[in-house]
C-alpha positions as CSV (number, residue, x, y, z in Angstrom):
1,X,-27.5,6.2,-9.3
2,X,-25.8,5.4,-12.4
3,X,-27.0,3.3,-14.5
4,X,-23.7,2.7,-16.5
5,X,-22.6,1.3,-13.8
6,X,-22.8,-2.3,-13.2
7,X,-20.6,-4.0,-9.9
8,X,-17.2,-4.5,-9.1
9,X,-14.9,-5.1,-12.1
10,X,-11.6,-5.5,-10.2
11,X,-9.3,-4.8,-7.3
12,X,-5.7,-3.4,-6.9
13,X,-3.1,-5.2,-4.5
14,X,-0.2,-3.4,-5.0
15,X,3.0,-4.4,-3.3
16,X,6.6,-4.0,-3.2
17,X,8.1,-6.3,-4.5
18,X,5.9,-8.3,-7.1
19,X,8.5,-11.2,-8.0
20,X,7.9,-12.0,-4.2
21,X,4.0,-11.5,-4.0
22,X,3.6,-13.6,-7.2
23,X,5.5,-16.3,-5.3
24,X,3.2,-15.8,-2.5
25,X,-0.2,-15.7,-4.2
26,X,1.5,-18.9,-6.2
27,X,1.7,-20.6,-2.7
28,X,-2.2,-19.2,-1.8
29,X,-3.3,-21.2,-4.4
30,X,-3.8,-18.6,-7.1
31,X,-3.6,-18.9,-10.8
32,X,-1.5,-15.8,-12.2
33,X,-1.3,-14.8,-15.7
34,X,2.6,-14.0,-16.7
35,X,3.8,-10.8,-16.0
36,X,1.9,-7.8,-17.8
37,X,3.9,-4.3,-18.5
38,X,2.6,-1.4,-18.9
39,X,3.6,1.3,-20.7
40,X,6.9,3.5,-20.0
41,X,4.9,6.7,-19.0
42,X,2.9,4.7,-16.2
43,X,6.2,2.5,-15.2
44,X,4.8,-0.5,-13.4
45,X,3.9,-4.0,-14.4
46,X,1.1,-6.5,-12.4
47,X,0.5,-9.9,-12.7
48,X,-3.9,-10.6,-12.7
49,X,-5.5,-13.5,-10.7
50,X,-8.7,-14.0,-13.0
51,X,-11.6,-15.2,-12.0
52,X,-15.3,-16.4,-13.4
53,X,-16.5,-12.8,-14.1
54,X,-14.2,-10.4,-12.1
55,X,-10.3,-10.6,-10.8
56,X,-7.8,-8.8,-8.6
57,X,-4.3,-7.9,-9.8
58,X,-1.0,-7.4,-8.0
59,X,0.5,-4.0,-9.2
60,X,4.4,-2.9,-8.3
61,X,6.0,0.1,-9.6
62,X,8.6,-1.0,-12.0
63,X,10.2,2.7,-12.5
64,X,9.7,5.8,-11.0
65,X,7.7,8.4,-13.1
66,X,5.7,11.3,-12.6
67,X,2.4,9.2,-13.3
68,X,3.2,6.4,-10.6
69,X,4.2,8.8,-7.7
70,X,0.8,8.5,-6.6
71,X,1.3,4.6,-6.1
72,X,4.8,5.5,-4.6
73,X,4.0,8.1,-2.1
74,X,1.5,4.9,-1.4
75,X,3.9,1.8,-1.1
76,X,6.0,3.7,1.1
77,X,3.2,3.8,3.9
78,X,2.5,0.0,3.2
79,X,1.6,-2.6,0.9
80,X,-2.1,-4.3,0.6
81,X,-5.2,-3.4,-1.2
82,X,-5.4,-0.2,-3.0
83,X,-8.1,-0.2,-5.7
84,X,-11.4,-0.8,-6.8
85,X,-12.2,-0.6,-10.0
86,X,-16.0,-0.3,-10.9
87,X,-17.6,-2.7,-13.5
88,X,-19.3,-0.9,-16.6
89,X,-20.4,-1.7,-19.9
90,X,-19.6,2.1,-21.2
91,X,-16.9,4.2,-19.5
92,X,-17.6,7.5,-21.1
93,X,-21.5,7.1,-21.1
94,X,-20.5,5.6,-17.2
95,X,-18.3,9.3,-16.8
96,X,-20.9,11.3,-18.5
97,X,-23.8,9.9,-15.4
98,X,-21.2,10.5,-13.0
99,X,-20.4,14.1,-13.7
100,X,-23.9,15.1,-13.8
101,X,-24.1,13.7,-10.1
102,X,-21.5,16.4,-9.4
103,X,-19.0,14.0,-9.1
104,X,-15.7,15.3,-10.8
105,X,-15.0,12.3,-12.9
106,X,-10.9,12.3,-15.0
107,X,-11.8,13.0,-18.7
108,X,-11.8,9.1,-19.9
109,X,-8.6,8.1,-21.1
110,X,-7.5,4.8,-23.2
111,X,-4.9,2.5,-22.9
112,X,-3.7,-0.7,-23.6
113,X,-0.7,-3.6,-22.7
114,X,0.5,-6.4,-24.4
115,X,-0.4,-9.9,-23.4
116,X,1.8,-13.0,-23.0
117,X,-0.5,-15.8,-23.6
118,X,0.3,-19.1,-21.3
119,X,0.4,-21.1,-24.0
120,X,2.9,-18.5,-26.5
121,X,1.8,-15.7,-28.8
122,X,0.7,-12.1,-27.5
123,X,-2.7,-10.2,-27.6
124,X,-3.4,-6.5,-26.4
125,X,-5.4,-6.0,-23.3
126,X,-6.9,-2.5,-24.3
127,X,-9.2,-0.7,-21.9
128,X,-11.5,3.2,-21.5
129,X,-10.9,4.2,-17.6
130,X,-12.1,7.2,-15.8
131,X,-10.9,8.0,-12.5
132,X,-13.3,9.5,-9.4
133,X,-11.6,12.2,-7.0
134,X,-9.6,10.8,-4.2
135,X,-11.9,12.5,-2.0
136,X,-14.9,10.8,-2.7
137,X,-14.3,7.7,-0.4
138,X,-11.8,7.8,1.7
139,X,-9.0,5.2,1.8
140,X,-9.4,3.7,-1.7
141,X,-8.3,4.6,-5.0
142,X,-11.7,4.5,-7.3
143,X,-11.8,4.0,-10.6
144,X,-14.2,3.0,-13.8
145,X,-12.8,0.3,-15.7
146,X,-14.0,-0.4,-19.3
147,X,-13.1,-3.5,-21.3
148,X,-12.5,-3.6,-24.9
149,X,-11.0,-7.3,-25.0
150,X,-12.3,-9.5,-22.9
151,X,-11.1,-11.7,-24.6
152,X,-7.5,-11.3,-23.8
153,X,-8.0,-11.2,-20.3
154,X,-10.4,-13.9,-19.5
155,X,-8.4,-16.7,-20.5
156,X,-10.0,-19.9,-19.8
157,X,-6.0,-21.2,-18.5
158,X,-6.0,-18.8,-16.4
159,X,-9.7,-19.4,-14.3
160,X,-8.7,-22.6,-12.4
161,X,-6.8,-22.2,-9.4
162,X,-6.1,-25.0,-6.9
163,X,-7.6,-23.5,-3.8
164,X,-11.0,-23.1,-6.0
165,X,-11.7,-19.2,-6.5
166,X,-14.5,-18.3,-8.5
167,X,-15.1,-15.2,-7.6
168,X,-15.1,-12.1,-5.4
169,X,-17.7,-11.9,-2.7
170,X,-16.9,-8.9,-1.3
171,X,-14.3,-5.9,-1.0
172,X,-13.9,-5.8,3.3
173,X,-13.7,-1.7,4.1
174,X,-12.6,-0.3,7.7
175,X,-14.4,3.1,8.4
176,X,-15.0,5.2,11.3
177,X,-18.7,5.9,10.2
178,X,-20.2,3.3,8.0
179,X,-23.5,4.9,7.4
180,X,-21.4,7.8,6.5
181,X,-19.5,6.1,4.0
182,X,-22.8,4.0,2.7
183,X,-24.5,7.6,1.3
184,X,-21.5,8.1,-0.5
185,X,-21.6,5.0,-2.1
186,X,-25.8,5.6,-2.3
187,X,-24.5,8.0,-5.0
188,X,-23.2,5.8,-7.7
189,X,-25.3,2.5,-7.0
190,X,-28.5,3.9,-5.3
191,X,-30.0,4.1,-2.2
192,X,-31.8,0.4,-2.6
193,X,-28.1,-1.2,-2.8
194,X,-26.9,0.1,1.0
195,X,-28.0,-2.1,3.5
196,X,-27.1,-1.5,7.0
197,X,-26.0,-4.2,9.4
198,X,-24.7,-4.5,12.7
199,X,-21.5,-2.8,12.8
200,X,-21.2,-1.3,9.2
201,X,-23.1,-1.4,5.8
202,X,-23.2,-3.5,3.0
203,X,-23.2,-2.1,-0.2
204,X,-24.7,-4.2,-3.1
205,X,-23.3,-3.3,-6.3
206,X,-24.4,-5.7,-8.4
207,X,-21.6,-7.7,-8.6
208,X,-19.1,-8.2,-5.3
209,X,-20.6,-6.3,-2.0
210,X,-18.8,-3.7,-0.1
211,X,-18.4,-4.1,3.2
212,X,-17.9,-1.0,5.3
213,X,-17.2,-1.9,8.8
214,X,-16.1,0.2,11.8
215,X,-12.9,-1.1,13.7
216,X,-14.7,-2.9,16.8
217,X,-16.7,-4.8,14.2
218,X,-13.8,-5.8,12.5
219,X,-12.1,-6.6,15.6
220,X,-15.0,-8.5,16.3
221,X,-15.1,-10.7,12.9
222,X,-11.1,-11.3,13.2
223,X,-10.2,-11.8,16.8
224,X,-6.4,-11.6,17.8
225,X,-5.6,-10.4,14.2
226,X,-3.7,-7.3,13.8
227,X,-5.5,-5.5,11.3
228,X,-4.7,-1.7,11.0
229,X,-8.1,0.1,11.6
230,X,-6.0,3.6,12.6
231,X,-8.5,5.2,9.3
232,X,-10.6,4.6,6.5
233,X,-9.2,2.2,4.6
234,X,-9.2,-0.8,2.5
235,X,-8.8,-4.1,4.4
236,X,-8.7,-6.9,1.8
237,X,-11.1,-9.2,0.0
238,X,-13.5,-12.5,0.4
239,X,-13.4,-14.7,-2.0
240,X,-15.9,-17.3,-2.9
241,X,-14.3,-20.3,-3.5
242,X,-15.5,-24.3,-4.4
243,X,-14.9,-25.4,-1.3
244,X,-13.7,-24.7,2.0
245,X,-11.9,-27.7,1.9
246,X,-10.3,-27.2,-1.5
247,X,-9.5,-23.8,-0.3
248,X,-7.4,-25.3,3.3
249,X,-5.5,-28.3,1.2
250,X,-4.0,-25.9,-1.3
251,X,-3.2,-22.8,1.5
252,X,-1.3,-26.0,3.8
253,X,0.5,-27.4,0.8
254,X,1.6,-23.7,0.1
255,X,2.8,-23.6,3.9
256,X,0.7,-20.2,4.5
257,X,-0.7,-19.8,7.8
258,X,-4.5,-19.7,8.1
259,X,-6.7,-19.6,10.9
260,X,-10.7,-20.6,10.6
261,X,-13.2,-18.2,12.1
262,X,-16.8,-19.1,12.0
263,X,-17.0,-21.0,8.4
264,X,-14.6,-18.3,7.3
265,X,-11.0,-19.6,6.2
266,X,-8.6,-16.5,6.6
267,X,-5.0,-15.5,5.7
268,X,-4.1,-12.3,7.6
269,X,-2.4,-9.4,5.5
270,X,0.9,-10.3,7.2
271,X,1.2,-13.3,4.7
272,X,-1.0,-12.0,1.8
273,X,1.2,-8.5,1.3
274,X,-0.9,-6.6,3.0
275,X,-4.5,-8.1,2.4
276,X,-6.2,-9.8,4.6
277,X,-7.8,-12.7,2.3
278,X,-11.0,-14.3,3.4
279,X,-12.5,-18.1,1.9
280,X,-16.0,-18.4,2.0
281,X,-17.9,-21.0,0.6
């Protein structure tokens, strides 16, 4: 296991239209910071839902370039969770243990965007990211994201959102063979952190769990949802919020559609761009 390597740091919902899914996370009761740019070689632009210690960000392409067709090729075959992005408190010492697993980490490359501050000014969000071959889990893009400026993303404006969020609970995973998928993970986190359960594996990173379930269990947990469980693939996210309650007033005032499933308050990905979103206390 590495030990550079620390939980989740953040996930990737990236969507076709992000003036729209701002609206939309805006009516889920989500805090969003303004809109972020990045540069002109990666051509897209996200807007970051932050939350006590880790976030999720809605990505869209904002011009076509050789670096984004990856994300293209992508949108065209849907919208909805993409990335995870691991936590670490070194990215090249984090690349460094990862390569000598035999794991073909990207050499680590830095980058930063500029910051529009809610209340005026700017700041630079600067970061160290490696990236881990497409082939090493199935279905998700997986990367190692290291901060330099915390600072200028964890803005305390931008950590209270109506329907409560506080943090991610888990990253929900459809798989054909959980235990399967679990070793893989076993690589980076350790054996001790896979824990298998009926249905799937949970995967203890440290921070948010993974959940990697096979398509009757997740048929089973979201009855009469249409979830796509065709392959291995990212499903959406749980979210630990304040209150259940909290969570149902600001999802009815938004006029989204939610259904409750044992203690579980869920949005399907038909009205979350592609994410299924799940409340848990």
């Amino acid at each position: 296991m590495a030990q550079h390597l620390t939980g989740v740091d953040h996930c990737v919902i990236l969507v076709r239209n992000l003036d729209g899914a701002a609206d939309r996370y805006r009516r889920l009761g989500f805090t969003l910071s303004p809109r972020g740019y990045h540069s002109a070689h990666m051509g897209s632009a996200n807007h970051t839902i932050m939350l006590q210690h880790d976030y999720f960000e809605l990505l869209g392409i904002i011009s076509p370039t050789e670096h984004n067709q990856r994300w293209r090729d992508e949108i065209e075959r849907g919208q909805g969770l993409s990335a995870v992005a691991l936590q670490t408190d070194d990215a090249d010492k984090a690349c460094a243990e990862v390569r000598a697993m035999g794991i073909a980490a990207s050499d680590v490359v830095a980058f930063s965007r500029p910051v529009d501050l809610p209340g005026g000014g700017k700041a630079e969000a600067a970061f160290r990211v490696t990236n881990l071959p497409q082939d090493l889990l199935p279905g998700m893009h997986l990367f190692v994201c290291g901060h330099l400026t915390r600072e200028a993303v964890w803005l305390p404006e931008l950590m209270t959102h109506a329907n409560g969020a506080q943090a991610l609970a888990s990253v929900i995973v459809a798989c054909a063979e959980p235990e399967a998928m679990a070793a893989r993970w076993a690589q980076l986190f350790g054996r001790d952190a896979i824990e298998l359960v009926h249905g799937g594996a949970r995967v203890r990173t440290g921070t948010a769990d993974v959940e990697l379930l096979a398509p009757a269990s997740l048929g089973a947990r979201y009855p009469g949802l249409p979830i796509d469980t065709g392959h291995d693939r990212l499903i959406g996210l749980a979210i630990r919020v304040a209150g259940l309650g909290k969570a149902r007033a600001a999802l009815t005032h938004g006029n989204v559609p939610w259904r409750e499933i044992e203690g579980r308050t869920v949005v399907g990905p038909a009205d979350a761009c592609g994410a299924l979103l799940e409340f848990v206390a």
